[in-house]
N, C-alpha and C positions, 0 to 999 in steps of 0.2 A: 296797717291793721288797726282798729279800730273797736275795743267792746263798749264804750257806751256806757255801761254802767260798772259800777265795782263788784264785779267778779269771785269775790272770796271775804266768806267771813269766819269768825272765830268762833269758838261750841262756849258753852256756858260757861267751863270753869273757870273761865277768866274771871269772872265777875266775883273770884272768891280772892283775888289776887288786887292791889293796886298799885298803879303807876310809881315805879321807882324799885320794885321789890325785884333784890335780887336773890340767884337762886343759894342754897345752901354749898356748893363746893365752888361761887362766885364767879362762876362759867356764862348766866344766864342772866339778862335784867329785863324786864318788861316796859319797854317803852308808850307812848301814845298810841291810841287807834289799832290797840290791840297788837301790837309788833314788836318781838322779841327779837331783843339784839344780846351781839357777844358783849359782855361786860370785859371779863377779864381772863380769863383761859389760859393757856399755856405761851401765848404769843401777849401776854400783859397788854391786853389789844386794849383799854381806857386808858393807861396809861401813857401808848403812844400819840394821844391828841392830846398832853401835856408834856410833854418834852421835849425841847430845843434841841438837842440832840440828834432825832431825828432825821435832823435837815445833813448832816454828814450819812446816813445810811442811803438817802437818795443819790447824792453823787457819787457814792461806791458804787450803788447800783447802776448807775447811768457809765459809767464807765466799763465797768463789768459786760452791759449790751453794745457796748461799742467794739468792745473786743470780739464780741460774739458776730455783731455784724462784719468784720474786718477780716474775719477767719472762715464763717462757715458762709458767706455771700460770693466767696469763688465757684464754689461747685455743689449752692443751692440755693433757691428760691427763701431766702431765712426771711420773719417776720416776728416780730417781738408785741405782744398783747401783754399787757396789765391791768386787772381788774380790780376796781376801786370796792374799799368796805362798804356795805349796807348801809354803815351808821354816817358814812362819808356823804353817800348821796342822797341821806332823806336826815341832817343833821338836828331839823325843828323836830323829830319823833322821839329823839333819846332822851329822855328825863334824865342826860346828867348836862353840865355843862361841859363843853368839849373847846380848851380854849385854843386849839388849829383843826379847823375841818375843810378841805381832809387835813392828814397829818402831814409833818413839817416831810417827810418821808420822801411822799407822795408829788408834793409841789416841788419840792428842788430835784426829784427824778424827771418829772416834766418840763420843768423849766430846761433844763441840761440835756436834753437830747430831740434832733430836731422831727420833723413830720414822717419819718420811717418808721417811728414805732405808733402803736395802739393803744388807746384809751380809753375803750369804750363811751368814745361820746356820745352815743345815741342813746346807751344804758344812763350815763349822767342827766341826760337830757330831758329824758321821758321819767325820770325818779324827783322830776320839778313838783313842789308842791302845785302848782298850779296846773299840772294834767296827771298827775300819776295814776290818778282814779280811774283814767279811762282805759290806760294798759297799764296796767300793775306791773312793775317790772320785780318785786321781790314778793318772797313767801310772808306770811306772819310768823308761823314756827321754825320758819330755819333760816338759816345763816346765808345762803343761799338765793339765786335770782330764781324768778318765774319760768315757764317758759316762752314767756315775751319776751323777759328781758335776756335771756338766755340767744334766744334767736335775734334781737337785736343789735348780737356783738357780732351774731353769727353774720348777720348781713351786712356788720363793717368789716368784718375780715374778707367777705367776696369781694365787695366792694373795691377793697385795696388789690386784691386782684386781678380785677377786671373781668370777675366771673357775675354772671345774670343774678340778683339778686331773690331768696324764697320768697313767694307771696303768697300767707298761707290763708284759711278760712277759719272764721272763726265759729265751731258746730258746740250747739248748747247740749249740754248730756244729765245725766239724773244727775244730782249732785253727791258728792264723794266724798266723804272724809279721808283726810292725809294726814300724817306726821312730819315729821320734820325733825333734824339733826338735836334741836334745844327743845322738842316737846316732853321730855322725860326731865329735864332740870329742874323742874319744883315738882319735889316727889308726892307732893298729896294733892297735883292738879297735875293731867294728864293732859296736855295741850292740844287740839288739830286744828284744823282750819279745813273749813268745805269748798270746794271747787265745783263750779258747775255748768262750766265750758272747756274746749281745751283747741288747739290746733290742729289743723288736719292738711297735709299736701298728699300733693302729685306726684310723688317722686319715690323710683328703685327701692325697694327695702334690700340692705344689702346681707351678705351671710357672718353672720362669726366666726372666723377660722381658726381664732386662739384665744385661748383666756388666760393668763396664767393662776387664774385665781378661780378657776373652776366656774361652778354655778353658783357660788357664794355669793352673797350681794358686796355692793361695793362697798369695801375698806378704807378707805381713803391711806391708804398705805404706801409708803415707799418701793420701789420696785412692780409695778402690779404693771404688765403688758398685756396688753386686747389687741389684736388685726379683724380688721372688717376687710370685706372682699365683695364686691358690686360692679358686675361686668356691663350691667344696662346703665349706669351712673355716666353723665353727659361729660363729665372730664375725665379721661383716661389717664392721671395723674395718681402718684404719688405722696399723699400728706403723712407726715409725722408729726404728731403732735406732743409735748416736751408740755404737762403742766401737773395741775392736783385736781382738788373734787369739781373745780368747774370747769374741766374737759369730759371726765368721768369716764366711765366706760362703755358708755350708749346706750344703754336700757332704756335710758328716760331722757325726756325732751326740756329736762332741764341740764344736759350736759350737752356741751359743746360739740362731741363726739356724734351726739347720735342725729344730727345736721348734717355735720361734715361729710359723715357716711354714705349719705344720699347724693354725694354731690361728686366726690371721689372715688374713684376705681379701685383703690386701695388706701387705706386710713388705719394708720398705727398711733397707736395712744401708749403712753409709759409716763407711770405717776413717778415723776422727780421734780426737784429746784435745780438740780442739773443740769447742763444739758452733756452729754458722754464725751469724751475726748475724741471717739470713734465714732460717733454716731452719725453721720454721714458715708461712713465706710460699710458701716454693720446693718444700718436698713435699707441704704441706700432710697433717701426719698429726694422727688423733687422737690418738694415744700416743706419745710421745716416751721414751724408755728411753738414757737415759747409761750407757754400761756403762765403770768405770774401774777398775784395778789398783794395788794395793799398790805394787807395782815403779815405778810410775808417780809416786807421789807427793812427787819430787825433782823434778820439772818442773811449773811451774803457768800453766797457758794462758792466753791473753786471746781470749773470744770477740769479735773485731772482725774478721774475715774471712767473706769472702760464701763462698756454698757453692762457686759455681763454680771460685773462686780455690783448695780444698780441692782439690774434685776434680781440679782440672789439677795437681795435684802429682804426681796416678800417673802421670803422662806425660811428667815431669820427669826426667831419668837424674842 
């Protein structure tokens, strides 16, 4: 897939902001070319591309998916995805200096575990200064991939499959104002970005059978469980998907989910770093899919919690 030209630009208020400015509760900073990155948040995510330290949270991590491979690969299909920061894959945009990109985290998670798990190199790949223009694989306002780069990862998770990979169209449409997760961070410039294409396939829309979280939009919340159900979907399979907001809960074609869904016969989504002690008992899927983050790799989970204890967290205030 191929647009050709750059696809998405930024509305005026930027122009009252410049390069470097971050936002007031230091959540947000504005990078080049118009692209807001996380500065520093609750996951001190600038700080992680200065800390040596780092590189021991990687090989906690990589041992921790080894355990997971060792345990849930008897009686499932398990596949471990990691997705790298924003500010990892397009490093010359962040107006800070970052002196490990990616983080030390990241690279000794990689290094230590061999070609079973995912990386999104294709998202890596196409987020090169040298073509990124032609498929933009991230937002300007949010933290978050496009839905190129989004379907990108999605076609290396088929791919390790050995399922046919999406080939979608790309249809030009009036153009759109959007939001984004960091558009509200500088309170007296209201951020979006216009889109004025999007993707379009061939493929089953499938039905929502659960939400736990009603018609709400999505939370990015601990506990939050979605089932899709799609009887015309070409693999009469089982996915369970085990991640956060870049699996989502499939509304939108920048979550992982709402791919999957067209592709699987049944596709369960449950926002954890988790993955359940039971969770092959209690959804019973053929496919298991870990989807974890970059951002993420300063916390290291213990799977010793049952699902249901997970789920009752969305209902926790």
């Amino acid at each position: 897939m191929n647009s050709n030209i750059r696809p998405i630009k930024a509305n005026e208020a930027f122009k009252n902001l410049h390069i470097g400015d971050i936002s007031t509760d230091r959540s947000c900073i504005l990078g080049l070319d118009d692209y807001l990155f996380i500065f520093q948040g609750s996951n001190n995510n600038y700080d992680s591309y200065n800390e040596s330290k780092q590189n021991e949270n990687g090989i906690l991590w990589a041992e921790l998916t080894a355990k997971r491979y060792k345990k849930l690969s008897k009686n499932t299909n398990f596949i471990s995805l990691f997705v790298p920061n924003k500010e990892s894959c397009m490093p010359d945009l962040y107006p800070l200096k970052l002196n490990f990109s990616p983080t030390l985290a990241w690279a000794s998670l990689r290094q230590s575990l061999g070609s079973d798990t995912l990386f999104s190199d294709s998202l890596i790949a196409k987020s090169s200064k040298e073509i990124r223009d032609k498929e933009i694989p991230w937002r300007l306002v949010d933290s978050h991939w496009s839905e190129f780069g989004c379907l990108m990862t999605v076609n290396d998770i088929l791919k390790r499959l050995g399922i046919k990979e999406i080939v979608p169209k790309i249809t030009f449409t009036e153009s759109r104002i959007m939001y984004g997760d960091l558009s509200q961070k500088f309170s007296s410039n209201l951020l979006t970005e216009s889109i004025d294409r999007k993707l379009t396939i061939d493929l089953p829309k499938p039905t929502k059978k659960f939400d736990s979280g009603g018609q709400s939009p999505y939370e990015g919340k601990l506990g939050r469980k979605v089932i899709y159900e799609n009887n015309d979907a070409n693999v009469p399979l089982h996915l369970l998907i085990i991640g956060n907001s870049f699996s989502g809960i499939g509304d939108s074609s920048t979550y992982l989910t709402f791919w999957l869904s067209r592709i699987f016969k049944k596709t369960t989504f449950l926002h954890s770093p988790i993955i359940p002690s039971d969770a092959v008992e209690v959804y019973k899927p053929d496919i298991l899919l870990f989807q974890g983050l970059e951002r993420f790799l300063n916390k290291i989970p213990v799977d010793d919690i049952y699902s249901a204890h997970i789920e009752a967290q969305f209902f926790i205030k």
